[in-house]
N, C-alpha and C positions, 0 to 999 in steps of 0.2 A: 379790208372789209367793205363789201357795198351798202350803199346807201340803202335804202329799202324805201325812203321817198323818192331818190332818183330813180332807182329802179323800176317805181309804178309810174313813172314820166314814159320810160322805155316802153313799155308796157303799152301806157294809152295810146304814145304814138302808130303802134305796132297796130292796135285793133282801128283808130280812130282816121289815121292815112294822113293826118297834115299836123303841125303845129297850132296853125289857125285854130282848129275842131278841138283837139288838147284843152290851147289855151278858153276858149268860151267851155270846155264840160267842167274843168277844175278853178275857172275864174280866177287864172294867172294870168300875166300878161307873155306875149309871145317871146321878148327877149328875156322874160325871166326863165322860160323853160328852156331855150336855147342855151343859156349861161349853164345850169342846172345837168344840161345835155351834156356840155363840154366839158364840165367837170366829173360826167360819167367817162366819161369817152378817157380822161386821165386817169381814174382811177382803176379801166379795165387795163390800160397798156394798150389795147389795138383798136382801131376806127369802126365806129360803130356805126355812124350813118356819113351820105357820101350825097353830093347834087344830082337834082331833078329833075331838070327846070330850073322854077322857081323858084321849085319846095326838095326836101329833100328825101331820101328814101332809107332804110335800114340796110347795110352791109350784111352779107354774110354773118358777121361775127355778131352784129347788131342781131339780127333774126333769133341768134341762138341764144345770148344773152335774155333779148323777150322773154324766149319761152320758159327760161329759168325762172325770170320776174314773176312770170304769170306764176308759176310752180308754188315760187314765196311768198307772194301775196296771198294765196288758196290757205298757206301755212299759218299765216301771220291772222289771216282770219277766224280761222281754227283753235287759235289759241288764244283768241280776245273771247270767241265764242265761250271756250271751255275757263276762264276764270270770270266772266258773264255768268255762266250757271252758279259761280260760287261764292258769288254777293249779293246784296239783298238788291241794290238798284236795277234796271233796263236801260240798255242804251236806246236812242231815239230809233227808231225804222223808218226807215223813206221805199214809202210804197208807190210804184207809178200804176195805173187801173186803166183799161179802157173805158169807154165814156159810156158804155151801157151797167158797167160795175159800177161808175161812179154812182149811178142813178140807184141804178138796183139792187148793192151791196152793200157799198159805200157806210151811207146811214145805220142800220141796222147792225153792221162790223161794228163802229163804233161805238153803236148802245152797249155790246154784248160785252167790248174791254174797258168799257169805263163800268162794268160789274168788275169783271175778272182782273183785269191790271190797271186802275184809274192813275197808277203812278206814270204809266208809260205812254212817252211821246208818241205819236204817228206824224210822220209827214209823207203829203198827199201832192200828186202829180198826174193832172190827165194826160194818157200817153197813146197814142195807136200801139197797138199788141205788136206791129213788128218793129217799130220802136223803143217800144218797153221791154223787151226780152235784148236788144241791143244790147241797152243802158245796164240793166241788170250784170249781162255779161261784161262790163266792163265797171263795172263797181258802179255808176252813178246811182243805183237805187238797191236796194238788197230786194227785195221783193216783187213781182209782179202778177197782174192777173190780166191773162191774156185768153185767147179765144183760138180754137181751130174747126175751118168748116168742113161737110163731111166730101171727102175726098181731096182736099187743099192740105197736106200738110207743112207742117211747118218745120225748120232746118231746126234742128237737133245741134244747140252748140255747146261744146265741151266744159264741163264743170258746174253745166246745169242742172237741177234736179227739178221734176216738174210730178205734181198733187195734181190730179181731175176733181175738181169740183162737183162737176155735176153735166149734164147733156139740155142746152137749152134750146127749146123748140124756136125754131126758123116758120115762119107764114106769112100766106098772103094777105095784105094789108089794105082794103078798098074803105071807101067811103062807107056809110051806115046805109045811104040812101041805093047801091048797090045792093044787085041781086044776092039772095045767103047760097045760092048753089052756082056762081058764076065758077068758072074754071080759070086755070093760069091762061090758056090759048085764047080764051075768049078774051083777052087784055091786050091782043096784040096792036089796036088803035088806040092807047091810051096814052096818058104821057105817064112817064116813069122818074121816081127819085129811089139815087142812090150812091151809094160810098163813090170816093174817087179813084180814078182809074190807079191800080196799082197794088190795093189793098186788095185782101182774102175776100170780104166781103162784097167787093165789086165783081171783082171777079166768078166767084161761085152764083151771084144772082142773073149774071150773064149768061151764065151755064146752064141756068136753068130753064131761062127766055129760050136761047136755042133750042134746048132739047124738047121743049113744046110746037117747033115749028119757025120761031119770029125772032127777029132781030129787035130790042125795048127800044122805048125811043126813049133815051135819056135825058129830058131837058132840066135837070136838077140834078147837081153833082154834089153833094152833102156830107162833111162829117158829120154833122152834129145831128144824131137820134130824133129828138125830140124837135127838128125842127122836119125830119120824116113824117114823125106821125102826125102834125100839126097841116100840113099840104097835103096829108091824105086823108082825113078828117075835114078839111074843109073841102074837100073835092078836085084839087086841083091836079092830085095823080094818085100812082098807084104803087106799090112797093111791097119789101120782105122785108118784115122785121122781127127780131128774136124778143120772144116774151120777157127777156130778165129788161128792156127798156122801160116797160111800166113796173116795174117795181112792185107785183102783187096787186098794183090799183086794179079797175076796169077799164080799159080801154075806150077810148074816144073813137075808135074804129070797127068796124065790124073785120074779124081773123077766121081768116079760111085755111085747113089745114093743104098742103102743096102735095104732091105725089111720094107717095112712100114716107112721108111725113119725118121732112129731116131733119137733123141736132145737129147742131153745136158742139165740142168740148168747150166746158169752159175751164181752164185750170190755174193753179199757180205755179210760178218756177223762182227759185233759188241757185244761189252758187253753193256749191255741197260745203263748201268750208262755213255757213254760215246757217246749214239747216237747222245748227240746234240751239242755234242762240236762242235764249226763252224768249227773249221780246219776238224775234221772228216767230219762234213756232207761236204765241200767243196771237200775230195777229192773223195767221192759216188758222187755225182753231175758229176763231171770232170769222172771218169767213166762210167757214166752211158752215158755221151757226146759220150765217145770215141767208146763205144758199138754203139751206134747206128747211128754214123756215115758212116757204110758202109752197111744200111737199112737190119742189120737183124732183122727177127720178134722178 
């Protein structure tokens, strides 16, 4: 009989590509999950991982064994979920949020389950959305709320199930002391902040400089939201930023709607084995509250 701890060792290595990444997501140490390995690699009878270099890689048999893991992990979740529903406690959820949820959902989620479930734990994680849908897929978080811009999608990965939240509007972000009928072309001598290269939202605001004419000048390369609105507010550039950053407040910026005036998904995604855990559905509920508390479509 296999382990089914071993087994999700198998597993992370399969999605995560090294030992190293393993050991820092489960906070083992590297020759404990090696030890751990080797005594899968015994208990299947055939070699499951082989050298790679440095590092080593899954065999054949290794691959296939994975994919089984993955199978009994989905299983094994499935059935914590389902005797979950049939006791009075919740187990803890670990939500990872992109940093405009954290702002603009975040608090308000919270108020709404310390109505509804004050017994149940949350733990919270700012995560960029295509990091957070990673992790999720790989068990580090059961839940997440990520974001997709319109024409950017995003990779569709097996065993995920994904809630739309809601469509939150994308605009132009200028100073107050800016014209209220300026246009995006008319920006093209400005300095510009924005996500870093790589991300969805770097990328689609790019797309949409071009498509006006102009290459942005990007002298601000920024994760952090609110340190956007903060340099455009005081003047010193220009930028898109999605309304769920101020959380319902008013804005420190004067917001111009962009051409054809575009959205966001914002949604959440789970591993199917664990959509019906009540604490999960409890905390998609209390978001889905907090979403639509300040009536966007």
């Amino acid at each position: 009989m296999f382990d089914l701890r071993r087994l999700r060792l198998l597993h992370e290595l399969s999605v995560r590509g090294t030992l190293s990444a393993v050991a820092e997501a489960l906070a083992y140490s590297p020759s404990t999950i090696s030890q751990q390995l080797a005594q899968l690699e015994r208990d299947a009878g055939v070699p499951l991982l082989e050298p790679d270099g440095r590092r080593v890689r899954l065999t054949a048999q290794g691959a296939a064994l994975a994919a089984h893991a993955a199978r009994m992990l989905a299983a094994d979740e499935a059935a914590r979920a389902e005797l979950e529903r049939m006791q009075p406690s919740l187990a803890p959820v670990r939500l990872a949020v992109m940093q405009s949820a954290a702002h603009g959902l975040l608090p308000r989620a919270l108020d709404a389950l310390a109505v509804a479930e004050p017994g149940l734990r949350v733990e919270v994680a700012e995560l960029a959305p295509e990091e957070g849908l990673f992790e999720v897929a790989a068990r580090g978080f059961d839940l997440v709320v990520a974001e997709q811009y319109p024409g950017h999608t995003r990779e569709h990965r097996d065993g995920l199930e994904r809630s739309l939240l809601g469509r939150d509007a994308i605009r132009l972000a200028v100073g107050e002391a800016t014209s209220a009928d300026v246009r995006l072309e008319d920006l093209r001598d400005r300095a510009w902040v924005m996500e870093p290269v790589g991300t969805a939202a770097r990328q689609w605001a790019t797309q949409q400089c071009r498509a006006a004419g102009f290459e942005p000048d990007v002298r601000f390369e920024l994760a952090d939201l609110t340190a956007h609105v903060r340099l455009v507010a005081s003047g010193h550039a220009v930028g898109m930023i999605p309304d769920l950053v101020f959380a319902g407040e008013e804005p420190p910026v004067r917001l111009i709607d962009l051409p054809a005036r575009p959205r966001r998904d914002v949604f959440t995604a789970v591993r199917r084995g664990t959509a019906d855990r009540p604490g999960v559905r409890a905390v998609r509920q209390a978001l889905q509250i907090a979403y639509d508390r300040d009536g966007r479509p």
